[in-house]
C-alpha positions as CSV (number, residue, x, y, z in Angstrom):
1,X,0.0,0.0,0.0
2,X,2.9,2.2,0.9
3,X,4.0,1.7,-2.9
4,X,0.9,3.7,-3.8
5,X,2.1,6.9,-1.8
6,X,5.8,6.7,-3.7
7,X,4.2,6.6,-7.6
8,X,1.4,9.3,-6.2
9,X,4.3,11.4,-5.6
10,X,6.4,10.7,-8.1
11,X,4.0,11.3,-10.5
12,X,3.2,14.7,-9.1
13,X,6.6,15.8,-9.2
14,X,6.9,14.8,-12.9
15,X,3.8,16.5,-14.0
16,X,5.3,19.6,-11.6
17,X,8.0,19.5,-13.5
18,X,6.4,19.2,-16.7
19,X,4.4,22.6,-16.3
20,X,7.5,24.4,-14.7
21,X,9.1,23.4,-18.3
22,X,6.3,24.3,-20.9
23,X,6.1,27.9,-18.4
24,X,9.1,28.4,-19.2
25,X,9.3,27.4,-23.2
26,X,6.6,29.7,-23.6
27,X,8.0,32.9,-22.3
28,X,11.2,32.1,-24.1
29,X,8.8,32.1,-27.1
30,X,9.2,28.7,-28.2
31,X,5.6,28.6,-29.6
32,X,5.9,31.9,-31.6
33,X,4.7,31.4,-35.2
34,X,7.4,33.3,-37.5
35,X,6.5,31.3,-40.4
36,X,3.1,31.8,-41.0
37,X,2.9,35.7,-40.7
38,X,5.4,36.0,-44.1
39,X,3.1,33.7,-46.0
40,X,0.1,35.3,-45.0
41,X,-0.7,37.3,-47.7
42,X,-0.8,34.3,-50.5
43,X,-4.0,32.7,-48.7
44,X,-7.3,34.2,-50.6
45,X,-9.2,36.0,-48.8
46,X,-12.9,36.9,-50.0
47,X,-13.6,39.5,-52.1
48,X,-15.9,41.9,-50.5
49,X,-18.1,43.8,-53.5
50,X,-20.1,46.4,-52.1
51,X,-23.6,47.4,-54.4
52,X,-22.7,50.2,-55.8
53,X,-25.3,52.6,-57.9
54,X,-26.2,52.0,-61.2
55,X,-24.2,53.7,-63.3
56,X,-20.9,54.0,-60.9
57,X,-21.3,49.8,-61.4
58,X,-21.5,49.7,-65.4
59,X,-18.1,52.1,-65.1
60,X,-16.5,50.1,-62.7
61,X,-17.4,46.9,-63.2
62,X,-14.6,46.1,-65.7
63,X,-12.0,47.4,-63.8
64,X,-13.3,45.4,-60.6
65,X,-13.3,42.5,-62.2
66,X,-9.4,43.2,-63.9
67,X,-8.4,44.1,-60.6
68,X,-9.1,40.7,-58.9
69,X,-8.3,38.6,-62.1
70,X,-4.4,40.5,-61.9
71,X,-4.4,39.7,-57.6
72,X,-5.0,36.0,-58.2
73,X,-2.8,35.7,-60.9
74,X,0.3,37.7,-58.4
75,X,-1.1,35.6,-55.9
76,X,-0.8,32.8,-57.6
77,X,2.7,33.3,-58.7
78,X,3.4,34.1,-55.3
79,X,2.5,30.7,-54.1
80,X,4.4,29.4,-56.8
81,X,7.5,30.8,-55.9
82,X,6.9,29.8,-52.9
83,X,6.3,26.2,-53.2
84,X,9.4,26.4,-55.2
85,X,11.7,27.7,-52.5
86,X,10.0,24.7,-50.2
87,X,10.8,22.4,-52.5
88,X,14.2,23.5,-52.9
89,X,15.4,23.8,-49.4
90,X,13.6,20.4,-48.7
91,X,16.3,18.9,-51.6
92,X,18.9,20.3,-50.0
């Protein structure tokens, strides 16, 4: 019965020890995502068209649609480049 008592406390010191060390990975910033901030901006986001008036929409409606045709195109280059890089520091 008395073993009971040793494992209780042992195990209570490990998980002790456990927190004590993700505390102190985590204000030494070891989950800080660096990666995903620089890649941010070659995820789509959605396009947002607000209702214009009639005739500001005939006007503008060519150059809206231009406008996100030439951003998924940079974005998709982007990613390209991107996946390219990936690729080859992975060969490396």
């Amino acid at each position: 019965m008395s073993v009971i008592y040793v494992l209780l406390a042992i195990s209570i010191a490990v998980a002790i020890l456990f927190f004590i060390a993700f505390i102190v990975s985590v204000k030494q910033g070891q989950y800080d995502d660096s990666y995903t901030p620089s890649v941010r901006m070659l995820f789509e986001d959605e396009l947002v068209i607000e209702k214009p008036s009639e005739e500001k929409q005939k006007s503008s409606l060519r150059g809206t649609k231009q406008t996100v045709e030439s951003k998924q195109t940079d974005c998709r280059a982007a990613l390209a480049m991107t996946n390219n890089k990936i690729q080859l520091n992975k060969q490396e």
